[in-house]
PLY file of the C-alpha trace (Angstrom):
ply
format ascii 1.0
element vertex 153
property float x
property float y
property float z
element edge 152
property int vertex1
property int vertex2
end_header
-26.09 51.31 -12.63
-24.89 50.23 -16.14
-21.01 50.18 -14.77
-22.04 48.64 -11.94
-23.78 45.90 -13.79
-20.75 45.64 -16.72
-18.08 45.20 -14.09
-20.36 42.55 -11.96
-20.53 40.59 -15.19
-16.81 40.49 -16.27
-15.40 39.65 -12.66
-18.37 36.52 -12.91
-17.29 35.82 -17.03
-13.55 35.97 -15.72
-14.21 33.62 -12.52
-15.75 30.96 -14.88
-12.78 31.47 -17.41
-10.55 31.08 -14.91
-12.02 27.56 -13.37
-12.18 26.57 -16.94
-8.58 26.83 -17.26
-7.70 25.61 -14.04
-10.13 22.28 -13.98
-8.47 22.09 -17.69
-4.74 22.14 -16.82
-2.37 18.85 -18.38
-1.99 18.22 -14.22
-5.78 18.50 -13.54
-6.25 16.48 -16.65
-3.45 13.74 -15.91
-4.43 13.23 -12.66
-3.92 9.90 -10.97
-6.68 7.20 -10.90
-6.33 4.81 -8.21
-8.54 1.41 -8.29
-10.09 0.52 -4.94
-10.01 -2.70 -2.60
-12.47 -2.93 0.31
-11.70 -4.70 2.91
-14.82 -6.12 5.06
-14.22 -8.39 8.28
-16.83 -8.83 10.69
-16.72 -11.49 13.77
-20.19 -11.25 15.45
-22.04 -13.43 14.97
-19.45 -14.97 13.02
-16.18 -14.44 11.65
-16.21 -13.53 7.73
-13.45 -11.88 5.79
-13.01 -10.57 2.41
-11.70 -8.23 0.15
-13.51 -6.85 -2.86
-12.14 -7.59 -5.53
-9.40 -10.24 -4.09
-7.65 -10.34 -7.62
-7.33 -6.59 -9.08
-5.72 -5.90 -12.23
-4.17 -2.45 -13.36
-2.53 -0.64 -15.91
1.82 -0.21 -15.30
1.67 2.97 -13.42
-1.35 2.45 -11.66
-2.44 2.71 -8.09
-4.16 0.98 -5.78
-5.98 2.29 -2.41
-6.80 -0.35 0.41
-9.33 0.97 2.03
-11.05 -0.69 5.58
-14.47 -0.65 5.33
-14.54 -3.00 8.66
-14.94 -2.44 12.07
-11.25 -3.85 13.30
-8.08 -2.87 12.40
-6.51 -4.39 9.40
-3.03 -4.21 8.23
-2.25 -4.73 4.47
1.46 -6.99 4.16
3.43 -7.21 0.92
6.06 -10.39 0.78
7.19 -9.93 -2.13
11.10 -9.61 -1.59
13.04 -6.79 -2.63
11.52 -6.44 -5.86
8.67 -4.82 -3.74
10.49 -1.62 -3.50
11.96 -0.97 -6.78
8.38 -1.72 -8.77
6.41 0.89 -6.18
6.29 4.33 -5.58
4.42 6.88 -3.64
3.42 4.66 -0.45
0.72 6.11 1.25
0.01 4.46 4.92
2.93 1.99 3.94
6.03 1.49 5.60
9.41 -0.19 4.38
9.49 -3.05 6.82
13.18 -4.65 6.76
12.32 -7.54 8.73
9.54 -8.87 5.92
11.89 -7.13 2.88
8.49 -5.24 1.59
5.67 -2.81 2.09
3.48 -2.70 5.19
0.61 -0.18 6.69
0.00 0.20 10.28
-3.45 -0.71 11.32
-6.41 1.24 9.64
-9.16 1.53 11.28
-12.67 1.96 9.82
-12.42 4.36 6.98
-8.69 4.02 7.01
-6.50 3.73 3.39
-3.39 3.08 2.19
-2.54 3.32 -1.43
0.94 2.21 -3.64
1.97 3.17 -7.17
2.52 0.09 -9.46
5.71 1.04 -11.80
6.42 -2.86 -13.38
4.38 -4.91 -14.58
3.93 -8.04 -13.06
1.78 -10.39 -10.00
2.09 -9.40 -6.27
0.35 -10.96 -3.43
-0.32 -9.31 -0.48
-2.21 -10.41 2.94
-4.49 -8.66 5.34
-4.46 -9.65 8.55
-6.80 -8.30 11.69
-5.63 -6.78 14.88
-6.31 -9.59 17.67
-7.50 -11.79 15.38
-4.20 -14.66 15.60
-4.38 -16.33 12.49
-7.08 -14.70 10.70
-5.62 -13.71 6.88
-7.12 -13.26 4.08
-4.94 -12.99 0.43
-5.01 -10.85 -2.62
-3.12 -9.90 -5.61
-2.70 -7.26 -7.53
-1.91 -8.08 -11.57
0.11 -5.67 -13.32
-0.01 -5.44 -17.06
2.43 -3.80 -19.32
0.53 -1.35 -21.99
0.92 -4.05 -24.82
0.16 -7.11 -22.54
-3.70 -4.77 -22.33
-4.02 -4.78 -26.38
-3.54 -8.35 -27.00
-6.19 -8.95 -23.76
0 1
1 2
2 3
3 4
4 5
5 6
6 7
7 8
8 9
9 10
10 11
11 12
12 13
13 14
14 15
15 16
16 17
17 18
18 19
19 20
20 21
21 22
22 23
23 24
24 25
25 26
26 27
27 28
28 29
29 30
30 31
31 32
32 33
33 34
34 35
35 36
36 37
37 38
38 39
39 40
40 41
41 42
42 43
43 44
44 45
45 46
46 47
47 48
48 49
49 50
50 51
51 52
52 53
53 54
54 55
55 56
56 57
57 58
58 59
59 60
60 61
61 62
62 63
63 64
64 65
65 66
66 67
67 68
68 69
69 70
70 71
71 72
72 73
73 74
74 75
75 76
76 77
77 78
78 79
79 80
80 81
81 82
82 83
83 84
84 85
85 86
86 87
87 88
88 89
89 90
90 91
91 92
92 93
93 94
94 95
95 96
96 97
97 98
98 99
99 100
100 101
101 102
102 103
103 104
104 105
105 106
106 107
107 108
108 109
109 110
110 111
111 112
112 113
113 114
114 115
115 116
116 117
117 118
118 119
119 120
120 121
121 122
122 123
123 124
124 125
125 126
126 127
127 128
128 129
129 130
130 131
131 132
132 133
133 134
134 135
135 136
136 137
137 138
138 139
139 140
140 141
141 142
142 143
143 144
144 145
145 146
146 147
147 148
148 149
149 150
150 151
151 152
């Protein structure tokens, strides 16, 4: 009963030890934080857009994650020229889009995200625009500062 007890006690001590270390690691530790956008539309009764917040800024490395907390589609453009792809990384839900020079998603549909890696610092606009909904665009920007542009903030 003793043995059985001892050995049920070490596997538990060496499970916890284990987590410890894992949930610990420099790559559990250095994980990625990625701000958030919402994006609300609703047109019944009435149209009303927006995005919350419509001016985010970040750290140089950062990420941001779109994410359509509306009931139609949205699509998230980037016209920022060519410097759009050599100051990202890591698109998630974004496509190269040759014809507009600069990141685009697909349509996300309630619940849907889309997230980019910010590697210079600088100002990028960006529009969302609804599915159906000609005309209908509401604008952001994302605000990236450089690690000493932060300290003198």
């Amino acid at each position: 009963m003793k043995t059985t007890r001892y050995w049920l006690i070490a596997g538990i001590t060496f499970l916890m030890v284990s987590a410890t270390l894992f949930l610990a690691s420099p790559k559990a530790v250095n994980a990625q934080q990625c701000e958030i956008v919402r994006i609300y539309a609703t047109f019944q009764p009435q149209p009303s857009t927006r995005l919350e917040p419509e001016t985010l800024s970040i750290d140089k490395g950062g990420c941001i994650v779109w994410l359509n907390w509306g009931r139609d589609k949205v699509k998230v453009n980037f016209r920022a020229g060519k410097e759009c792809q050599a100051v990202t990384e890591a698109p998630t839900g974004f496509k190269f889009d040759k014809t507009q020079d600069c990141y685009v998603t697909d349509f996300l549909s309630l619940g849907g995200t889309s997230s980019l890696k910010f590697n210079d610092s600088g100002t990028y606009k960006y529009e969302v625009t609804w599915e159906g909904k000609q005309g209908v665009v509401q604008k952001g920007k994302v605000i990236v500062r450089a690690p000493e542009e932060k300290k003198q903030e």
